[in-house]
N, C-alpha and C positions, 0 to 999 in steps of 0.2 A: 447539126445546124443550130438548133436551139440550146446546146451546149456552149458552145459560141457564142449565141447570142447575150445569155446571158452572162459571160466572161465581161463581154464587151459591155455590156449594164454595167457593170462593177466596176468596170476601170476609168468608166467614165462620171464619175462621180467626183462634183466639186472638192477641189484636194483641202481646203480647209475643213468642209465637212467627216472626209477622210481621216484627216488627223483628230477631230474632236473623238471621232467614232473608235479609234485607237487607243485613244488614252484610258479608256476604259478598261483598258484590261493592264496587267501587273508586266512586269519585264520576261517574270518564266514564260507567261503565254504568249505576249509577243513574238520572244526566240522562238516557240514552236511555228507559230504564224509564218515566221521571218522563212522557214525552212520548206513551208507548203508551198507556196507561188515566188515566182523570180519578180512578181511586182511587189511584194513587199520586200523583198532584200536592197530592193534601191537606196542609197548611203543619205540622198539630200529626203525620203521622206521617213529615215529613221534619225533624223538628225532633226528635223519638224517634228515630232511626233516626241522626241525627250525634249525639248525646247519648252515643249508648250504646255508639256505636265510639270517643270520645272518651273513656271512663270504664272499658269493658269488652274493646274488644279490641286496643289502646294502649295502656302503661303511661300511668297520669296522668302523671308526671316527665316524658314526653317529648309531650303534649298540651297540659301547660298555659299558657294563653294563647293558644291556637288563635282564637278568638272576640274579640281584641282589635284595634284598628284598626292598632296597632303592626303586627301579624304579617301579616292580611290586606286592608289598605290601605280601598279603596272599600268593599268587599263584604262587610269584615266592622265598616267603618261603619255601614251599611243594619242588621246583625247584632245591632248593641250594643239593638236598639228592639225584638228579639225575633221575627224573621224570618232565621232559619240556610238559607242553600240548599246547593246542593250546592255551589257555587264555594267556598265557605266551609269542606266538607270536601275536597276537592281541597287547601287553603291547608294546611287540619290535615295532610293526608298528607305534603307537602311539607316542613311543618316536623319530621314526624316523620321521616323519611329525613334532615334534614338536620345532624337532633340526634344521629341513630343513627351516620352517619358521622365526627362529631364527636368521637367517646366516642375515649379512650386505647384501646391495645391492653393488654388481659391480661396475665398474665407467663405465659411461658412454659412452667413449671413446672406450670399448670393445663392440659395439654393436653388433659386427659380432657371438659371441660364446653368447648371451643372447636371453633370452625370457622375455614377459609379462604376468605378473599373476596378477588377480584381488583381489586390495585392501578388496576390500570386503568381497570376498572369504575369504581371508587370517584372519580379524577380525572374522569371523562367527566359519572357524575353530580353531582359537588359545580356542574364547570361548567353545566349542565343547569340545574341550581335558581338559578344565580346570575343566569341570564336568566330564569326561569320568576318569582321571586319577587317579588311587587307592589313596586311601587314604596311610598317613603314618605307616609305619609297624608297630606292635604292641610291640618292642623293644626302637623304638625312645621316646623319654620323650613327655609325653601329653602337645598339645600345651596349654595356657588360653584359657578359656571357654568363650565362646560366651553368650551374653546374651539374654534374649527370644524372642524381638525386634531385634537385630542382628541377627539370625537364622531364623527367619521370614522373613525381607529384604532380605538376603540370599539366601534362597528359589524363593522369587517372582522371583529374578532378573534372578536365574537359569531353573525357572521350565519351561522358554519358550523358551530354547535354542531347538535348532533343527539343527540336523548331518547337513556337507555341503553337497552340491547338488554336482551333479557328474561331470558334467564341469565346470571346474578350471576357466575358463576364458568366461561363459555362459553370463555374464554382458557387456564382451569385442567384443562380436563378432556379427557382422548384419544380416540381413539375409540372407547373401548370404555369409558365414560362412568365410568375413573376417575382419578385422581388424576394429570398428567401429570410424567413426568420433566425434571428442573432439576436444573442445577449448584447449587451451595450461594449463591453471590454473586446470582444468576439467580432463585433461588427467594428471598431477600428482597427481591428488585427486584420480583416479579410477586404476592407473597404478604402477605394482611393476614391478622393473626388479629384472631377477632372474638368477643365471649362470646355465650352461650345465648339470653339474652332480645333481642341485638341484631339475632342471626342469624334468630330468627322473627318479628320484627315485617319484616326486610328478604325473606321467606320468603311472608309474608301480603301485605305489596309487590306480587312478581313471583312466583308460585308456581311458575314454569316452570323455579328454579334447581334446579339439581341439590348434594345436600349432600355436602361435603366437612371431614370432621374433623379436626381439627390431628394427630390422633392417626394418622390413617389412613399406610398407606405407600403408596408409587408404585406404579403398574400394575405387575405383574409381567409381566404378558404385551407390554408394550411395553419392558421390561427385556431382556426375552428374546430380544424381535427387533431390538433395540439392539443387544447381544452376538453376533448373527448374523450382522448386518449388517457389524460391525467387523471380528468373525473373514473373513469375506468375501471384505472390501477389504484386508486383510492378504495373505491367501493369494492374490488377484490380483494384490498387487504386487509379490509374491514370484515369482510365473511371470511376468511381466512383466520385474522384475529379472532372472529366469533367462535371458528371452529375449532381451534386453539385449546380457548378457553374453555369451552364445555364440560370437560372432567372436573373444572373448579366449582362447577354448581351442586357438586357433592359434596358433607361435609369433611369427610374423612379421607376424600384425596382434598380437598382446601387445606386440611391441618397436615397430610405429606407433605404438600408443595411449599408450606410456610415454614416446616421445620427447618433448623439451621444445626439443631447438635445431632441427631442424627437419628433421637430416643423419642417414641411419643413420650410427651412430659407428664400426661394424663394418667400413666400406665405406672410410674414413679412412684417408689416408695418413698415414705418419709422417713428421714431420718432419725434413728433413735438415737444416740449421740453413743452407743456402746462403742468398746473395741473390736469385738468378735465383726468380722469378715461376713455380708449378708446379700443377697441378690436384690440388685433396685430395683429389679421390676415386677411387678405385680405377676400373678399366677395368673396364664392361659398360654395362646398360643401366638409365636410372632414368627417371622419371616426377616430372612436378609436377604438383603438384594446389595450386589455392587455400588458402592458411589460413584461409581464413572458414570454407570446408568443413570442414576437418578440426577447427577448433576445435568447430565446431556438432556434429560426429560423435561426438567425446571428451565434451562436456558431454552428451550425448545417451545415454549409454551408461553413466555417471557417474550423474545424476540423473535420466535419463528427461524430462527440459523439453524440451517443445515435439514437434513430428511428428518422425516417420522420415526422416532427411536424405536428399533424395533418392540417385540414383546420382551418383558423384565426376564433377566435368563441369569442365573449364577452357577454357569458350565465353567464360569472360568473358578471357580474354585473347587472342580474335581481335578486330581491327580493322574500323571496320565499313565503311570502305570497299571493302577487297580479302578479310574474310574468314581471311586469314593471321594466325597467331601473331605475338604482340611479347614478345617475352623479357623479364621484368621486369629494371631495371638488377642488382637484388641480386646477382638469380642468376647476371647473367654476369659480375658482379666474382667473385663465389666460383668458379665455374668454371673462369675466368683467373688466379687465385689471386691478384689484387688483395687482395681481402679473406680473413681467417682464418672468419671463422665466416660463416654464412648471413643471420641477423637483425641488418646493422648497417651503418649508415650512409656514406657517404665525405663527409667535415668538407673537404670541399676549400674552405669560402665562410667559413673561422672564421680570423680570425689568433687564435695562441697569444698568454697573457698573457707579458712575458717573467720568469724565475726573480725570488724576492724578492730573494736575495744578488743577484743583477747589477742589479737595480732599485737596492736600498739606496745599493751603492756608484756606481752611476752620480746618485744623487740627493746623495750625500755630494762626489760631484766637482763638481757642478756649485756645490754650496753653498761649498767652496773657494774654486772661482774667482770664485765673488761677494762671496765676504768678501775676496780678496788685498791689496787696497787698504785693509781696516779693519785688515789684519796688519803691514804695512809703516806705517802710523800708528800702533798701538799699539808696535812696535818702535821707533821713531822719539822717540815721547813717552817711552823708557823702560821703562814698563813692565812687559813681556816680552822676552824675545830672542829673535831667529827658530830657533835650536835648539829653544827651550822648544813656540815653535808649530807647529813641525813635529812635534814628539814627543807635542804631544797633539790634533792631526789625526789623527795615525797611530792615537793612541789611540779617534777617536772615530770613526773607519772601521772599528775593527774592531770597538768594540762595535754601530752599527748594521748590520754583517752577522749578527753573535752573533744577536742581537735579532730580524734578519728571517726566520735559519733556524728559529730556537726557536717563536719569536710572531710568523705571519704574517696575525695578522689585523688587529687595527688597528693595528700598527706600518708594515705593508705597505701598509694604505690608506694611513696619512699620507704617505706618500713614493714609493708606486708611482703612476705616472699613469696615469689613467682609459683604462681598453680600452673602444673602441666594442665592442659585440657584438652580432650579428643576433638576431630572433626565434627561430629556429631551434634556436640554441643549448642556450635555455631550455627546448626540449620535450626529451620523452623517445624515447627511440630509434625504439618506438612508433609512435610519429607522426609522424616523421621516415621511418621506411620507408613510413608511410602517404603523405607528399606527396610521395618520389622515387619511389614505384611505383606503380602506379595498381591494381597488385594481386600485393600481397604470398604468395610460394609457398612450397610444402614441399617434398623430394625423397623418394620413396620406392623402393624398391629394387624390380628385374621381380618377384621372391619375393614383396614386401610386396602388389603391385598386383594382381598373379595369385590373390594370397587373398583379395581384397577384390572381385573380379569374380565369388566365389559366391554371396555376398549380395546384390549383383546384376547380376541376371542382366541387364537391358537397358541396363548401361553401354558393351556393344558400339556402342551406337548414337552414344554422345556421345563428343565429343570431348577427346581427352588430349593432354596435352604429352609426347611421346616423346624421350629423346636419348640418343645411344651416347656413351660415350669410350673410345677408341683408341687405344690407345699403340703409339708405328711408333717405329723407330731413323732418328734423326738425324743432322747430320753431327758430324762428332769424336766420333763412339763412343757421345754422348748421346740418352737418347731421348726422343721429343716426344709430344704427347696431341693430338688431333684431338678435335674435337667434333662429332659429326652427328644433324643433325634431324630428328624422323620427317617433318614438315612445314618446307621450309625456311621462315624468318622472313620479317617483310614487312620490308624496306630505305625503303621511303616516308614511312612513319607514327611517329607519333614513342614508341617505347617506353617516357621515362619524362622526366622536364622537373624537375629539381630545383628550379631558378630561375626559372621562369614567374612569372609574375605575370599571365595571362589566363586565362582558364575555356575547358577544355579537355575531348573529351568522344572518347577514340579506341574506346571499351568498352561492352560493352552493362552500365550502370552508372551510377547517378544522379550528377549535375552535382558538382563541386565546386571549391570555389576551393584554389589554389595560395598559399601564404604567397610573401608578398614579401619 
């Protein structure tokens, strides 16, 4: 009885009221409405009820033509005879979202009467209605046909479109549901302004947007923890730089870290200007270490890239058959005093180009003796006299030596002959100690190593390249340099193969090929 009663409450309810109270809700929920009670399927109060959202709660300018077969295809064919359903306000809603998106943006200058709506948003729904909206009524002339490649791209591009999400502005807002912070380029990438009447019809839309006014300013409280976060990661990489640098407060890793040739310079002999073959470095004890390591350790202490180089280890120059050290060749040209500095090659496989002046004139003799016979014909016919051609041979040797020492470029190619020259050549030193060694080293002093065995501590465990030099008296009064190893070397294996041309693998070390 009271089931009833109140049926009968509901039904009797001023029907203009009715229809206000309807229009509140979207066309999906209507349709479900429409299907609950046989009082709302009645045709003249769903034909009131789109009328009046059409007239009253959408500006007309962005309704009108809702109800034409143009807009909404089949259904508001059916429409034109005077039966509106809901499909037919669905079409209206549609068209009105897709006029409202349409609309220019405002100027600027009126900030006080706009809002911001997300870019994004706005791309996700234009494509949303470009699938949603009917097709062309079956009056209009058939467009050209697509071909079956075209209709398939078609498809791809459509079939993963997906409705917008229900806040308008869900990309725009932080957590703490205001206004999110943007760079300046950023915020006109992600930001549309939109005037008043466009923002509440998109507002009555999706009610679940949250409003955001042109005028408004950024979260302060995510400003805040922005500038907290920055100061932060300043101040940690500032102790982090601090912690970095710490070994430099030493002098003897300060003078590692600043070396560049490879050799403490301090430890350097002076030159005596003899020919005899002499060891640069002074008598005691020094250590190699890798330059891979120590380059990783500088960059690491320098810019902080990448982990904590482990502890200084030169395992990669044991052999992996016997386990022994192999001296790279560099280091024992510089120790023998073959070589002046540490980082540089022995050009033993290059012939020299020879000088331009003896090029010139060796190309000026030979052209002599191929002209002799045109000289002794032109003397012969008259012409010249062999004074006259000897005197100006003479003259024209010496201007192509003038010429070669001055201008050795293209006067020197045209008369210098072509020098074969190896690949080799052309690289850089670099690389060249890269393929004579199979692992390019540093020399650091016991002082240097001793300071660097603070920092760590379990480099006890790994293995160094040790070696003393010893200066003993000689015979004739001279004296000689001994070299000794903390480990003597392996004699088997091959330390370093300039001229290989097979792939070679003595190191625990990825594979690589030797230049031919």
């Amino acid at each position: 009885m009271q089931a009833n009663q109140s049926s009968s409450n509901l039904l009797s309810i001023i029907p203009e009221i009715e229809v206000s109270i309807l229009t509140y809700l979207r066309a999906f929920d209507l349709s479900s409405v429409q299907r609950v009670c046989r009082h709302f399927n009645d045709r003249h109060l769903i034909n009131s009820v789109i009328r009046h959202a059409a007239s009253h709660v959408y500006p007309a300018e962005l309704t009108a033509g809702f109800d034409s077969p143009i807009i909404g295809g089949e259904a508001n064919a059916v429409a034109t005879k005077g039966a509106l359903t809901y499909e037919c306000m669905r079409n209206m809603e549609m068209l009105v979202m897709a006029r409202v998106l349409s609309r220019p943006e405002p100027p600027l200058s009126d900030k006080t009467h706009s809002f911001y709506v997300s870019k994004t948003w706005c791309r996700a729904a234009l494509q949303w209605l470009e699938v949603q909206m009917p097709s062309s009524p079956p009056s209009s002339p058939s467009k050209k046909k697509l071909s079956k490649k075209q209709r398939r791209r078609q498809h791809r591009k459509l079939s993963d479109v997906s409705p917008p999400w229900p806040n308008v502005n869900d990309d725009l807002t932080c957590t703490h549901a205001n206004l999110r912070h943007c760079s300046g380029k950023s915020a006109r990438a992600r930001r549309r302004v939109m005037d008043r009447q466009a923002w509440r019809v998109l507002r009555k839309l999706y009610p679940d947007s949250v409003t955001l006014g042109a005028f408004q300013q950024e979260c302060p409280q995510c400003a805040l923890e922005k500038e907290t976060t920055k100061f932060n990661e300043e101040r940690k990489k500032e102790v982090e730089k601090r912690e970095r640098k710490k070994p430099l407060g030493n002098a003897s890793i300060r003078g590692f870290y600043t070396r560049t040739k490879g050799v403490p310079g301090h430890c350097l002999v002076a030159d005596q200007g003899g020919e005899e073959k002499r060891c640069p470095l002074m008598p005691g004890i020094y250590h190699a270490l890798p330059r891979a390591w120590c380059h990783k350790w500088r960059k690491y202490v320098k810019t902080g890239e990448g982990h904590v180089p482990h502890a200084p280890d030169a395992a990669s120059l044991l052999c992996d058959a016997h386990r022994l050290p192999l001296v790279p060749p560099h280091l024992m040209d510089f120790i023998t005093g073959s070589t002046n500095t540490l980082f540089v090659h022995k050009p033993d496989d290059i012939t020299p180009p020879p000088p331009a002046a003896s090029a010139a004139s060796a190309a000026v003799a030979d052209t002599n003796n191929d002209t002799s016979d045109n000289d002794s014909l032109l003397a012969t016919m008259g012409f010249l006299t062999l004074d006259e051609l000897e005197a100006q041979k003479a003259a024209m040797n010496t201007f192509f030596q003038q010429r070669a020492m001055i201008e050795p470029g293209p006067a020197s190619r045209c008369i210098t002959p072509t020098v074969q020259r190896t690949d080799r050549h052309n690289q850089s030193n670099h690389d060249l100690l890269d393929q004579e060694n199979c692992v390019v080293v540093e020399i650091l002093t016991d002082d240097e190593f001793t300071a660097l065995e603070t920092w760590w501590p379990e480099i006890h465990s790994s293995f160094v390249l040790t070696f003393a030099i010893c200066e003993a008296a000689g015979t004739g009064g001279r004296r000689s340099v001994d070299v000794t190893w903390s480990t003597p070397p392996c004699q088997l294996c091959d330390a370093g193969h300039p001229t290989a041309s097979y792939v070679t693998r003595n190191r625990n070390r990825k594979w690589f090929k030797k230049a031919k």
